[in-house]
Each structure stands twice: as structure tokens, then as C-alpha cells.
Phi, psi and omega in degrees: 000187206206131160330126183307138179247152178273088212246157181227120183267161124337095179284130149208169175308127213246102205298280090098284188302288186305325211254334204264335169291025185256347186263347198214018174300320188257024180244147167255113168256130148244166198238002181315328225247343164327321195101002191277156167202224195247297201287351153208082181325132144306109182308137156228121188264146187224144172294088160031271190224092157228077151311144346264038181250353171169107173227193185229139212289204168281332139340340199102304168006059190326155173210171154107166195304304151310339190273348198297322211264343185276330169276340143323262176328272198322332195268341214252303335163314201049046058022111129258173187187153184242153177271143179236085189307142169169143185324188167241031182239323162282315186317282207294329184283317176320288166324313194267318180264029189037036162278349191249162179276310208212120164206193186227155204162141183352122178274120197253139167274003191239352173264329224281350152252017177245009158207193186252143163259156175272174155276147189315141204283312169186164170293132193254146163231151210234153180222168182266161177218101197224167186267165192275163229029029156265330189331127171273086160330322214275002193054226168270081153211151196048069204273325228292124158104350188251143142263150217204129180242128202204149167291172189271134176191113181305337181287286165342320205261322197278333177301320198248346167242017119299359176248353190082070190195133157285125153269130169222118189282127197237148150227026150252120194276301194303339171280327185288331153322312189274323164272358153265355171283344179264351168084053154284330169248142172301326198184149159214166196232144189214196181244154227267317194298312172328290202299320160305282187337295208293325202277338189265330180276329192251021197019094148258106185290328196308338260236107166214168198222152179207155186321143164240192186250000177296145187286146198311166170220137239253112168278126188224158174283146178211156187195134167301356214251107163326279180305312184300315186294340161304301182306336193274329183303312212261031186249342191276353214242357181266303169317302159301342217224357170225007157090016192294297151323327175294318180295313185259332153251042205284315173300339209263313175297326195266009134292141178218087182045045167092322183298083168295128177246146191331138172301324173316317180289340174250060161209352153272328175275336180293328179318262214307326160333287178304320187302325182311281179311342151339273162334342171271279189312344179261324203281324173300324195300329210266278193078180195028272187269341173294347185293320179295308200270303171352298206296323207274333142346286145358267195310304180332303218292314173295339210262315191295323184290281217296318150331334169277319179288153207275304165285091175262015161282197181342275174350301193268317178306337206254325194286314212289316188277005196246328152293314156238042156278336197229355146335274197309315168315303185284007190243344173277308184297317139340268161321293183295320125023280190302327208256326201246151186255171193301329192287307165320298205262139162271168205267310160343279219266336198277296145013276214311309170308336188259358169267317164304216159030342178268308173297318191300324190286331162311304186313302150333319189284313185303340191266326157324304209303298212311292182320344171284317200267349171306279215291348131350276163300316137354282191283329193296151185275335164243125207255339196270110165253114184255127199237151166285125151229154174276120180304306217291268192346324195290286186321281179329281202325279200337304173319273202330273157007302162257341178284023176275307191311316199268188201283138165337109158108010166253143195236105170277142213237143161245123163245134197217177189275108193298004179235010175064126193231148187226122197211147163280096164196178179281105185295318182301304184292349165265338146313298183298322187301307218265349154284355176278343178269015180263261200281044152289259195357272203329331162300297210234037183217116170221049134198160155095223171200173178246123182244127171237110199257141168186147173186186212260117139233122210355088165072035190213189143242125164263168201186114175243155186223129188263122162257170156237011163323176181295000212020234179222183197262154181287287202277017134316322185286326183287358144189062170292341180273319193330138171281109177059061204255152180302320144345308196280076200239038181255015172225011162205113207309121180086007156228147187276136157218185196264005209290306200274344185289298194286337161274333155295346181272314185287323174306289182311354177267326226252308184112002166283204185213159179205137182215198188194153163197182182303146162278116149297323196290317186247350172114317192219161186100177177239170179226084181272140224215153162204152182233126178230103184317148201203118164285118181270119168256350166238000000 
């Protein structure tokens, strides 16, 4: 059986928190009108033995980081509710066929029109786990002839048999550790906190692990019952805004692909945050013609914080507008709100304003994710690890990978090169380029198709990605790479985001070129293209 775990939480700013409370001051949720009551608790399913996010001790006991924060939520909630222990293969059949109210899981594109998902709790990142000195440097390349045990995950399986790799699907993960410390397997993949937990409780000292590129995957509350996952998102978005989430799951989140990121950085955006937020609190007091000197006051205060700090390039230039731009909107809407009494404004109209503050606050969280990975790229002093890799291999993952994502009846095509191509480049940085332009297409193409094109041009690899979307506009196209350009609102519907701003930040790091042009080729659409100097080894 497996031990209680113990978390000591982790102060830090909570970005997060400061930005969704601005979305939900002015809804109350209660959860009284669900149907739960004493004589009938809400089921909550839990795994047996999935350490350390939930099992049941030697006691008897639920434990663990979900059952801690689900008596959190569920107390917030006025909610009862009882635990229901049970393999995960029951858990999950429990769930998905409402004999359980509620449990938590993965988010699969292949459950999400046969239950409700929550919004994401944090983010899972996956790691290899090999014995030492067996270790595949190479991550998933040069798979042909190995074997490799994994719980079932169709992106995994679509990876490892397009590389030639035997699968074995496990549902005990800590007996498949223990028979690869013994050389039953080349490897087995997990998700990185599984693979630590297990390997530090259970000393497999032989064991050691290292990252893959594959993509995270979103841990959420899932439920038949609509309104009870309505009640949690925004119970979830209160929680966070008070740093609740953080108490509980602060090791697990504040990993990013191996990247912890810096306290300085979250201690700068919280600066200009409170300052923004300040900056509210004087403009409701004041109103009118002080709201335009407030505002410029604001910006002063900010462009001198930002000028002072050693990154005053992209980075910090990306944080000041990006931030107050969907501010300002939200401290203009706020203020007439304040200003017009029930009789002036109609409900209508009233709605609207709060929908408007409400979108602006998304936007903020979306321009958060993108930013951690620009100031990445930035900040590295060496940003390039350069490996012989296989393209045609990359290129295939990169396909699998989105072709669940797109819309019904659109189909993606690979053109590839008939001799294959083997080249000295960065495989993570050539992942983050050509998938952000990938799931652009994927966005804006709903008939018709996506082509991902690539081959050796004059002493590089070039690489394109084709829609039959609606294409773009003359002056959009004239600085769609501008970082947080007012414009740029092509790679998140209804928000400025960094998706292109950050391939344009690694090409321009690398000596490459990255452009876009009409398709000519299918009749309608864009075509966004990259050229990166490259050693072609074969």
C-alpha cells in the first residue's frame, strides 16, 4: 500500500488568480439547486491505486492530492458527496456510464461528446523512463526493433508504431517499472510526477528518466451532469484566484516541460498586474475625464518598470501590451457599469458589458500560457540542442497528432520527399515551429484540407503548411509575425496571441526566414512556410 503524501505549499504569485478574478466578481455560484443532499451524496470516483494523485492508504482511507482538493471544492460547493474506490478501468466505466457523479481525467477528444469535461485542473507532461545506461537520447526516434509499456494513449500508440516499436499496454504501471529495472522493456512512458513518485518511493535507483516532446495532456473533473461541471469551472476560477489550487497541487503545476519558471518573472507580471489593478480602483473613484490621465499614468509607471529589467526586448514589450490592452477595455466597461445606474442601462446592454470583461479576461489567461513559452526562447542562453534527426519520422508524429483535431470532412495530406530526409537540427524547436502552424490551419480550415509540405532547399529544410480556409486580409498579412499586433488575431479566434510571434522568434534565432502567402496551389487559403539552414546528413 502506499503512503500519505504530504505537500508543503509553495508561495508564489498567484497570475492567474488576479487575472480570472476580474471575470467572476460579479456571479455568486452556489451549487444548493444540484439535487445532492445528506440522503443523497454525490458519487465521487477515485482509483484504488493511482499514486500520488489518489488511492486508498493502508487504512482504508481516500488519500491523496484529488481526494484533498475534491473535499475542498465539494465544502466550497455545499455539496455532498461520498467516495466511491474502485479499479480504473471500473472508475472510469462508472463515470462515463453515470453510475459515479464525478471523477477526474485525462481529457480525451475521443470522451468529449459522450461526457462533460471541466476546465483544465493542470497540465500532464510525459516522460521516458529507461534503464541506465540504456537511455534513448534520441526520445521517440530510432524506435524500429524496441519495446516500450505505456497505459493506453492513442497519440502514444500512433508514435510508436509509425517508428516500428512494439506496444504493451500495462495497467499496473509500478509492476511495468519493476520489470523494466529487470530489462523486460527498452522503456516505459508515463506522465513525469508517476515516473518521480514512483522511482523516489520505490528506490529503483537503475531507472532514470528524461523528457519527451510529446504533448501535455489537460487533467479535468469530468461529469454526465452539465451544470454540476458549470458550477466547478467557475468554482475552479475562484480557487485559483485565491491560490487554492497552488496549496495543492504546486509541485505538479509549477513544472512546464521540465522548465520551472522563474520567480523574477512571476513577480514582474504580478508588479504590473496590481499596478493595472490600482489603476481600477482609482478610475471607479474618480470617472470621467481622470479616467485617459489615470490610464496614461498607468503606462508611464509601467513602460519605467519594464526598462528597468535586463529582458526590455520582446518579452517585456509583449507583457506591457498585452496586458493593457484587454485592461483598458476591462476598466472602460467596469467604470460606465459603475457609473450608469439599473434605470440608464438596460439588462440587455448590461449582459453585454459583462461579457465584454469577461472575454478580455480570457484573453489575459491566453496571452499567460503563450508567454512562458516566448520568455523561454528568449531568456535561453542556448536555446538550439542540435541531434541527427529523422524529419520524415517527426513530420509523420506532427500529422497523427492533429489529425483527430480537425473539423469533420477535412482531411490532412503529407508530401514528403522520396529519398527522406536526415538532418542536424533542434527536434523540440522544430516541433513548437511546425506545430503551431498546424494547428493555425486546424483552426481556420472547416472543409476542404491541410497539406504539410517539406524538403532540402538550398543548404536547409524548408517546410509549409497549406488551408483552404477563408485566407487573410492585405493588411493583416503585412505584420501577422508582429508581436501582439492589434491585428493579429489569427491563431486565437477572438484574441491577439504569441503562436506566430513564437516561430518567428525561433527562426530569427536559428538564421532562418519565415513568411506566408496566398494558396495558389488548392484555389483558396494561406500558406505559411519556413526555411531553417540545416546539415542534411543523408
Amino acid at each position: 500500500m502506499y503512503p500519505i503524501i504530504k505537500y508543503q505549499p509553495k508561495m508564489k504569485s498567484k497570475l492567474y488568480g488576479l487575472l480570472l478574478l476580474l471575470t467572476t466578481l460579479a456571479f455568486e455560484v452556489r451549487a444548493d439547486n444540484l439535487g445532492y443532499t445528506k440522503d443523497h451524496p454525490l458519487k465521487f470516483a477515485i482509483d484504488l491505486d493511482y499514486p500520488p494523485m489518489e488511492y486508498v492508504d493502508e487504512a482504508g482511507k481516500p488519500s491523496g492530492f484529488d481526494v484533498k482538493f475534491t473535499e475542498l471544492l465539494m465544502a466550497r460547493l455545499n455539496i455532498p458527496f461520498t467516495y466511491a474506490p474502485n479499479t480504473w478501468e471500473n472508475v472510469a466505466d462508472d463515470i462515463l456510464k453515470s453510475r459515479a457523479d464525478l471523477g477526474m481525467m485525462v481529457y480525451s477528444p475521443y470522451r468529449k461528446d459522450v461526457t462533460n469535461y471541466s476546465k483544465a485542473v493542470f497540465r500532464l507532461y510525459y516522460q521516458m523512463v529507461s534503464r541506465k545506461g540504456d537511455e534513448n537520447k534520441d526520445g521517440l526516434r530510432n524506435l524500429e526493433g524496441k519495446t516500450y509499456a505505456f497505459m493506453k494513449s492513442q497519440p502514444i500508440i500512433d508514435t510508436l508504431t509509425a517508428g516500428g516499436a512494439t506496444c504493451v499496454l500495462i495497467k499496473d504501471l509500478k509492476k511495468a517499472l519493476y520489470e523494466l529495472s529487470k530489462g523486460q522493456y527498452d522503456g516505459v512512458i508515463c506522465y513525469r510526477y508517476q515516473a518521480h513518485y514512483l522511482l523516489d518511493t520505490y528506490h529503483l535507483d537503475n531507472l532514470v528518466t528524461h523528457d519527451l516532446t510529446l504533448m501535455p495532456r489537460e487533467y479535468c473533473y469530468v461529469s454526465h451532469d452539465k451544470r454540476l461541471i458549470d458550477a466547478i469551472n467557475l468554482e475552479l476560477e475562484k480557487m485559483d484566484s485565491e491560490g487554492l489550487v497552488d496549496e495543492v497541487y504546486g509541485e505538479i503545476r509549477t513544472n512546464f516541460g521540465g522548465f520551472v519558471i522563474p520567480m523574477w518573472i512571476w513577480g514582474l507580471i504580478a508588479l504590473i498586474i496590481f499596478a493595472s489593478l490600482g489603476a481600477i480602483i482609482i478610475l471607479q473613484r474618480r470617472g470621467g475625464n481622470r479616467l485617459m490621465k489615470a490610464m496614461k499614468r498607468a503606462q508611464e509607471n509601467e513602460q519605467r518598470a519594464l526598462k528597468s529589467e535586463e529582458l526590455k526586448d520582446i518579452f517585456l514589450n509583449n507583457v506591457s501590451h498585452a496586458l493593457r490592452t484587454p485592461l483598458n477595455a476591462i476598466i472602460g466597461f467596469s467604470d460606465l457599469l459603475m457609473e450608469s445606474s439599473s434605470r440608464d442601462m438596460k439588462e440587455e446592454e448590461r449582459q453585454q458589458l459583462l461579457g465584454l470583461i469577461n472575454a478580455n479576461g480570457l484573453q489575459l489567461l491566453h496571452f499567460i500560457n503563450e508567454l512562458l513559452s516566448l520568455s523561454n526562447i528568449k531568456g535561453s542562453e542556448k536555446l538550439f540542442n542540435l541531434q541527427v534527426t529523422d524529419v520524415d519520422h517527426e513530420m509523420d508524429s506532427y500529422a497523427s497528432e492533429i489529425r483527430p483535431q480537425l473539423a469533420d470532412g477535412v482531411r490532412l495530406e503529407v508530401e514528403e520527399p522520396a529519398e527522406g530526409i536526415r538532418a542536424l537540427v533542434d527536434p523540440n524547436m522544430m516541433r513548437m515551429v511546425t506545430m503551431h502552424l498546424l494547428e493555425n490551419a486546424q483552426q481556420h480550415t472547416k472543409e476542404g484540407k491541410v497539406t504539410l509540405a517539406y524538403y532540402v532547399k538550398e543548404g536547409g529544410i524548408y517546410i509549409e503548411v497549406r488551408d483552404t480556409g477563408m485566407g487573410l486580409p492585405k493588411d493583416l498579412k503585412e505584420n501577422i509575425f508582429t508581436l501582439l499586433s492589434d491585428k493579429n488575431t489569427y491563431t486565437q479566434e477572438n484574441a491577439p496571441g504569441l503562436g506566430l510571434s513564437i516561430c518567428k522568434a525561433i527562426i530569427d534565432k536559428s538564421g532562418g526566414k519565415i513568411g506566408l502567402r496566398d494558396n495558389e496551389i488548392d484555389g483558396q487559403g494561406s500558406i505559411f512556410w519556413v526555411w531553417v539552414p540545416s546539415e542534411i546528413l543523408n
